[in-house]
ChimeraX commands (.cxc) that place a marker at each C-alpha (Angstrom):
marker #1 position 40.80,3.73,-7.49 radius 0.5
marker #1 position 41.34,5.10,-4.23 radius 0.5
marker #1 position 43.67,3.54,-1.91 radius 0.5
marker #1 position 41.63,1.33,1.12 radius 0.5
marker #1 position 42.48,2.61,4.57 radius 0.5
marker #1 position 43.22,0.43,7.97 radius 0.5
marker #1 position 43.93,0.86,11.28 radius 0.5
marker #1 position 45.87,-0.87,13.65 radius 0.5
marker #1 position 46.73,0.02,17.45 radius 0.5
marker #1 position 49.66,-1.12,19.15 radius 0.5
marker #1 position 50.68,-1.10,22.48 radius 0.5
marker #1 position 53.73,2.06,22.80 radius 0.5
marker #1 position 56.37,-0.80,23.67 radius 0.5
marker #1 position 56.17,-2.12,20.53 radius 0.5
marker #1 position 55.14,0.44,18.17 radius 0.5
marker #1 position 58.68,-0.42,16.30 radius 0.5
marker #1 position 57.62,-3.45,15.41 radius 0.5
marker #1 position 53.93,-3.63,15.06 radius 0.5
marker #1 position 54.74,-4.35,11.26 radius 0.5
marker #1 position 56.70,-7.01,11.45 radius 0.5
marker #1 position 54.67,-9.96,11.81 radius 0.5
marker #1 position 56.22,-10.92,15.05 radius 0.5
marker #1 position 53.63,-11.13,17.20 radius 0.5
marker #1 position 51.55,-13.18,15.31 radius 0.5
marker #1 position 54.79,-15.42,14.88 radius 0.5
marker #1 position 55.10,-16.06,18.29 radius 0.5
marker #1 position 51.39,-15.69,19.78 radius 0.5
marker #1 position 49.48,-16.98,16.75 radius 0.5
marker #1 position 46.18,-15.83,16.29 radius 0.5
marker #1 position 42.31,-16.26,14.33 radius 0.5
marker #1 position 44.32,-16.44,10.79 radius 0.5
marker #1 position 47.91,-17.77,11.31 radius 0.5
marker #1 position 49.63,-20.88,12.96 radius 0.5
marker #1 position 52.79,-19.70,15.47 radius 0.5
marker #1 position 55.66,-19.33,12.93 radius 0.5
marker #1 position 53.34,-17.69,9.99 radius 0.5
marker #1 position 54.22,-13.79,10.30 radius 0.5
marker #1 position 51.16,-11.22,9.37 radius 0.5
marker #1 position 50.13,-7.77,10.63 radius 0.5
marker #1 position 46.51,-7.55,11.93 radius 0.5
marker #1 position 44.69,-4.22,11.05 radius 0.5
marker #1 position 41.06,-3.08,11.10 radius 0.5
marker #1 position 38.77,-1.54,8.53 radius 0.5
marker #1 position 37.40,0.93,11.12 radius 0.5
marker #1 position 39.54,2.87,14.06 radius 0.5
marker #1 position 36.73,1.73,16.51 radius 0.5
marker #1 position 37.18,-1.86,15.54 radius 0.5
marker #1 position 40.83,-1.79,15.87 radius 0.5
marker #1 position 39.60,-0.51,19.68 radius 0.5
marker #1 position 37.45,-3.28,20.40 radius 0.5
marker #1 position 39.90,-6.06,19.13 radius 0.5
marker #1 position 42.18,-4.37,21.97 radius 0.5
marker #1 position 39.72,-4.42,24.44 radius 0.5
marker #1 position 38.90,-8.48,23.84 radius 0.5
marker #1 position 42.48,-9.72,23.51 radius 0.5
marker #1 position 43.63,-7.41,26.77 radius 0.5
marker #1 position 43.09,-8.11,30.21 radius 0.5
marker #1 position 41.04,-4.93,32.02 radius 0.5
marker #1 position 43.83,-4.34,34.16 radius 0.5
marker #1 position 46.11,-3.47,31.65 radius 0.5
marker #1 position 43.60,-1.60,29.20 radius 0.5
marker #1 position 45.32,1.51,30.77 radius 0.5
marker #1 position 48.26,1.18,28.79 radius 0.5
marker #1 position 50.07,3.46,26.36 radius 0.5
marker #1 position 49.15,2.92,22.57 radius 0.5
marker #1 position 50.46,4.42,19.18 radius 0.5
marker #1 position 47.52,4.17,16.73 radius 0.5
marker #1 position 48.53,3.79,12.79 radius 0.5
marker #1 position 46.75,4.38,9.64 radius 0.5
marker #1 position 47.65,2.27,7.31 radius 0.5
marker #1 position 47.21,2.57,3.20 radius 0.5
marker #1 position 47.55,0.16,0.33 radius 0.5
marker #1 position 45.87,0.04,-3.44 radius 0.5
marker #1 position 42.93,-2.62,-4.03 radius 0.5
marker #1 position 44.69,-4.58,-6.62 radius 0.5
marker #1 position 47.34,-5.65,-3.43 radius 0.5
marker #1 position 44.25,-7.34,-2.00 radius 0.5
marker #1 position 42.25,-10.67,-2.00 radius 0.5
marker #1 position 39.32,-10.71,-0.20 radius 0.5
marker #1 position 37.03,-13.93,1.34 radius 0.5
marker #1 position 33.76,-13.01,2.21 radius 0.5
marker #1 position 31.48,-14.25,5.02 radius 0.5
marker #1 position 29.74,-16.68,2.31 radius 0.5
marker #1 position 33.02,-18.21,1.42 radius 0.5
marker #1 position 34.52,-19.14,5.17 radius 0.5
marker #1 position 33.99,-22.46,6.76 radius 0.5
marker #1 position 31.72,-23.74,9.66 radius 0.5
marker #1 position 33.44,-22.58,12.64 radius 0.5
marker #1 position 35.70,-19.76,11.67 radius 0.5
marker #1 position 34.55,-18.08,14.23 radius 0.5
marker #1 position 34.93,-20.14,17.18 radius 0.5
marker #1 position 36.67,-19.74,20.32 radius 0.5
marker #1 position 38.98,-19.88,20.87 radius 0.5
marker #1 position 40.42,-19.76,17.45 radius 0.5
marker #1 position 40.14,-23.29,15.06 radius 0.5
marker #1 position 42.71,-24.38,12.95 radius 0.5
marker #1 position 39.74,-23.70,9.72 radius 0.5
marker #1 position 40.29,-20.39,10.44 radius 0.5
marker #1 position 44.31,-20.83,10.86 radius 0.5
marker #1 position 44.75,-22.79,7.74 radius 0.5
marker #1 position 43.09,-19.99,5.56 radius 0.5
marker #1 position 45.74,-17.54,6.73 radius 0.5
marker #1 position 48.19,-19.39,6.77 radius 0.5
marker #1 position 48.03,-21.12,3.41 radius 0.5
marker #1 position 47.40,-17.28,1.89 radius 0.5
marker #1 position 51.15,-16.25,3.61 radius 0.5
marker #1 position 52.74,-18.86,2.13 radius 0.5
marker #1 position 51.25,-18.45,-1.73 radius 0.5
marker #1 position 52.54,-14.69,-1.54 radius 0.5
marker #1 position 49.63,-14.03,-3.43 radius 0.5
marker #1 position 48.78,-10.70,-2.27 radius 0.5
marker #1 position 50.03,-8.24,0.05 radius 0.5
marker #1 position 46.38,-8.01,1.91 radius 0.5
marker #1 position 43.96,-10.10,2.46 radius 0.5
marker #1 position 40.37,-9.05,3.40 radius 0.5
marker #1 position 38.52,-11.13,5.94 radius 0.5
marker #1 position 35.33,-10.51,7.63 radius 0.5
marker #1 position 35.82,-9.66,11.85 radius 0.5
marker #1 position 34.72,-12.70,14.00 radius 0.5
marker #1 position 33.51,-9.15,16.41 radius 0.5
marker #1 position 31.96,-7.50,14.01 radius 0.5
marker #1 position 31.08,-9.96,11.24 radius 0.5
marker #1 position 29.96,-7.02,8.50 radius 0.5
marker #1 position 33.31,-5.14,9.31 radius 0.5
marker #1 position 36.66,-6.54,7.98 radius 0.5
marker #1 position 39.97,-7.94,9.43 radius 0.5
marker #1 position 42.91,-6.96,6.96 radius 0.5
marker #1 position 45.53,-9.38,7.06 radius 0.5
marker #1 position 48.83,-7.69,5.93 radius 0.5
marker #1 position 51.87,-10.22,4.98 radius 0.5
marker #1 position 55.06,-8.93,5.73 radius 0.5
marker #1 position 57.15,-10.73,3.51 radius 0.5
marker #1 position 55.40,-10.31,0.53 radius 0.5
marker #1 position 57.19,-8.30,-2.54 radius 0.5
marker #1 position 54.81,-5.32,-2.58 radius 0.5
marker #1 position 54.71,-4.59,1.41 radius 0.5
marker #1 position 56.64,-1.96,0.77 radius 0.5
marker #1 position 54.00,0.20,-1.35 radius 0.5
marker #1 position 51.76,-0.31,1.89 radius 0.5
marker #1 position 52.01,3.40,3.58 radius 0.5
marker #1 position 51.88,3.16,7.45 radius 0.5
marker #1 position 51.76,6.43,9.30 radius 0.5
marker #1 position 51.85,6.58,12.95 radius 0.5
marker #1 position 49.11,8.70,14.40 radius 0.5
marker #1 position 50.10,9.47,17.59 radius 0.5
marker #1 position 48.74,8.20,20.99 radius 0.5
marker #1 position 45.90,6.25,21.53 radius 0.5
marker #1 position 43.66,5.99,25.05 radius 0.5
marker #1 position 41.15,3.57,25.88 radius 0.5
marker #1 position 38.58,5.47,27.68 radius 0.5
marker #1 position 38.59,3.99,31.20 radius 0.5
marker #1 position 34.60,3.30,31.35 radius 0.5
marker #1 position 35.59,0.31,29.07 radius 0.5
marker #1 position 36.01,-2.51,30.64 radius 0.5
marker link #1:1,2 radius 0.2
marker link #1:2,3 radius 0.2
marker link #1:3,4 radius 0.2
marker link #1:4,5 radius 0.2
marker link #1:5,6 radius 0.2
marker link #1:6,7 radius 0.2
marker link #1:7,8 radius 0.2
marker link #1:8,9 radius 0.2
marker link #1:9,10 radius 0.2
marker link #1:10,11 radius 0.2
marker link #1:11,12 radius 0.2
marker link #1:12,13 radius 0.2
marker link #1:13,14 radius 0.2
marker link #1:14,15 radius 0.2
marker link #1:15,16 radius 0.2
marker link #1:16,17 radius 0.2
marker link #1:17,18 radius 0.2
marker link #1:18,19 radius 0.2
marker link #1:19,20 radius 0.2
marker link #1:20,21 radius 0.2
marker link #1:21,22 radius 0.2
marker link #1:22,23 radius 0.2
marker link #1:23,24 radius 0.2
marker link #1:24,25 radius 0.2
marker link #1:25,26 radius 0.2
marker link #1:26,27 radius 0.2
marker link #1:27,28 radius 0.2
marker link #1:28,29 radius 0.2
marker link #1:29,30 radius 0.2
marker link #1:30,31 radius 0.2
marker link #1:31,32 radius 0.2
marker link #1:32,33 radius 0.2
marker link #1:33,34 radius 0.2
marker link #1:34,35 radius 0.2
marker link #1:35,36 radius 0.2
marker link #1:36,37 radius 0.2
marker link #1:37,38 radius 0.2
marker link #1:38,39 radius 0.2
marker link #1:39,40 radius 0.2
marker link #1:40,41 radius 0.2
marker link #1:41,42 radius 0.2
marker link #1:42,43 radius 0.2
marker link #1:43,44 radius 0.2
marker link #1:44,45 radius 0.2
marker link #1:45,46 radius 0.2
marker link #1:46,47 radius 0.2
marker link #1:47,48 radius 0.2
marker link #1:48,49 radius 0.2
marker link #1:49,50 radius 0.2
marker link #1:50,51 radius 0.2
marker link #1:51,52 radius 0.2
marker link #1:52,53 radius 0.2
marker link #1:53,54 radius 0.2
marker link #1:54,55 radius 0.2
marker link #1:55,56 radius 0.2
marker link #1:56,57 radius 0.2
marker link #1:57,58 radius 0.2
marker link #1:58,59 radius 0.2
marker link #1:59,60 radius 0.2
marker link #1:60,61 radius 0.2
marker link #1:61,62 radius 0.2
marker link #1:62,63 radius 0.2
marker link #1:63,64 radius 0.2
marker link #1:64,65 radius 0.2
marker link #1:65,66 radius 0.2
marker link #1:66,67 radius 0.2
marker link #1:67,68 radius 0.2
marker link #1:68,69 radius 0.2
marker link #1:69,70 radius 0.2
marker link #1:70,71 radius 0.2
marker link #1:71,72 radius 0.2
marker link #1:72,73 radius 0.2
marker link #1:73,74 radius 0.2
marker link #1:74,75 radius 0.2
marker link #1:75,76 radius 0.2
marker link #1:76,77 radius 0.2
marker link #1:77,78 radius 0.2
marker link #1:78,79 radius 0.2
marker link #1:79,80 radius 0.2
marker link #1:80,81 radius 0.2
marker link #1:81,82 radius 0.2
marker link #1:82,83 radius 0.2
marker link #1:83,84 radius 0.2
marker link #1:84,85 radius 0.2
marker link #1:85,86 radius 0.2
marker link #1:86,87 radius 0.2
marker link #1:87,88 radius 0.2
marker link #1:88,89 radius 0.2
marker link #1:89,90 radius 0.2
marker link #1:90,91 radius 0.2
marker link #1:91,92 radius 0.2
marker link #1:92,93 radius 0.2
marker link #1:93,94 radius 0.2
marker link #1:94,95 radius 0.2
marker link #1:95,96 radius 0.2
marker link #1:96,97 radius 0.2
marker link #1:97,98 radius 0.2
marker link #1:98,99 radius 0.2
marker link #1:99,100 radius 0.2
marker link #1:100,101 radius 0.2
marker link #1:101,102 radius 0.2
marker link #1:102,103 radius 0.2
marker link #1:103,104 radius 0.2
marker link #1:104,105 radius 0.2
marker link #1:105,106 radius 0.2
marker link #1:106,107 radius 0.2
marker link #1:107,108 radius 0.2
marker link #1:108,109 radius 0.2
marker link #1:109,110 radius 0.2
marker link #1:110,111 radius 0.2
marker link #1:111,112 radius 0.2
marker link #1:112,113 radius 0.2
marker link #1:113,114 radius 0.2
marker link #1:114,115 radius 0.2
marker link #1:115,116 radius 0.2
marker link #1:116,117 radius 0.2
marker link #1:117,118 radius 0.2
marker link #1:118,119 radius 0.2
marker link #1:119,120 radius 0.2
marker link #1:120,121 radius 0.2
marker link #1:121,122 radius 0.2
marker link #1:122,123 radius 0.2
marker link #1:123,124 radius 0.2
marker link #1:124,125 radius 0.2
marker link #1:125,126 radius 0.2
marker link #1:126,127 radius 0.2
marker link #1:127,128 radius 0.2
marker link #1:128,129 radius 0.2
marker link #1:129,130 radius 0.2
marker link #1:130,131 radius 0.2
marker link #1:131,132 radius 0.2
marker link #1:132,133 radius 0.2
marker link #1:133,134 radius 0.2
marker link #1:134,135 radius 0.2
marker link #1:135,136 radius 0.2
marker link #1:136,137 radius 0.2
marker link #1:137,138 radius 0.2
marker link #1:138,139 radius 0.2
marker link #1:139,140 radius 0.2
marker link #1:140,141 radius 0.2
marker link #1:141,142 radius 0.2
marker link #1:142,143 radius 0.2
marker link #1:143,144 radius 0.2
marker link #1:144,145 radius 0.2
marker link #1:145,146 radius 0.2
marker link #1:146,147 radius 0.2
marker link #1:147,148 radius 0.2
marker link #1:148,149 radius 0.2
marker link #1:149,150 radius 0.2
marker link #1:150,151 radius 0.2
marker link #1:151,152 radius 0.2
marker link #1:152,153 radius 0.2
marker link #1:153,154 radius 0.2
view
């Protein structure tokens, strides 16, 4: 089986420790509570742009960013598709049906990934990558140099 490929973007600042969880820790975010540590990545490179383009304000889309490929085998992932999710996991801003998915998957340790559909793109996928789990250290992460939002986006 061949490995399943992600991307995530991160702004240059923190490209140190866009794998730690932290953000999510402190910020929260669709799938986690503040205090429940994950990684967000993207199936598609073009995904991972557009989830930077709704969570940042215009002014600072011009902002240096490392993008990442990221790696992992398909047996270090669960996946819940569309059919499976609640009434409102979608919503904005984010509800706490959404939240208690991810966070209830952190805390089982029951995979290193977790597949979820993208509330942007709803036939695209969200990985969810748990930082404290035994086998995050098989995931390969390789930083693939700079990223730049083209300027037309707004």
């Amino acid at each position: 089986m061949a490995d399943i490929i992600g991307w995530r973007i991160a702004k240059q600042k923190h490209a140190r420790s866009a794998f730690s969880g932290e953000g999510a820790r402190i910020f929260e975010g669709r799938w986690n509570s503040a205090g429940a540590r994950m990684v967000y990545c993207s199936e598609h490179l073009s995904l991972a742009a557009l989830e930077i383009l709704v969570h940042t304000q215009p002014v600072t889309i011009r902002d240096k960013f490392r993008v990442f490929r990221v790696s992992w085998g398909g047996k270090m992932m669960a996946t819940i598709d569309l059919k499976e999710l609640p009434k409102g996991w979608n919503a904005q801003p984010p509800s706490s049906s959404s939240k208690n998915i991810g966070d209830e998957w952190v805390r089982s340790g029951r995979s290193a990934v977790l597949a979820v559909p993208s509330v942007i793109v709803p036939s695209e996928r969200t990985f969810l990558l748990n930082p404290k789990h035994r086998d995050f250290g098989k995931i390969k992460i390789k930083d693939t140099g700079s990223f730049y939002l083209d300027p037309r986006l707004r």
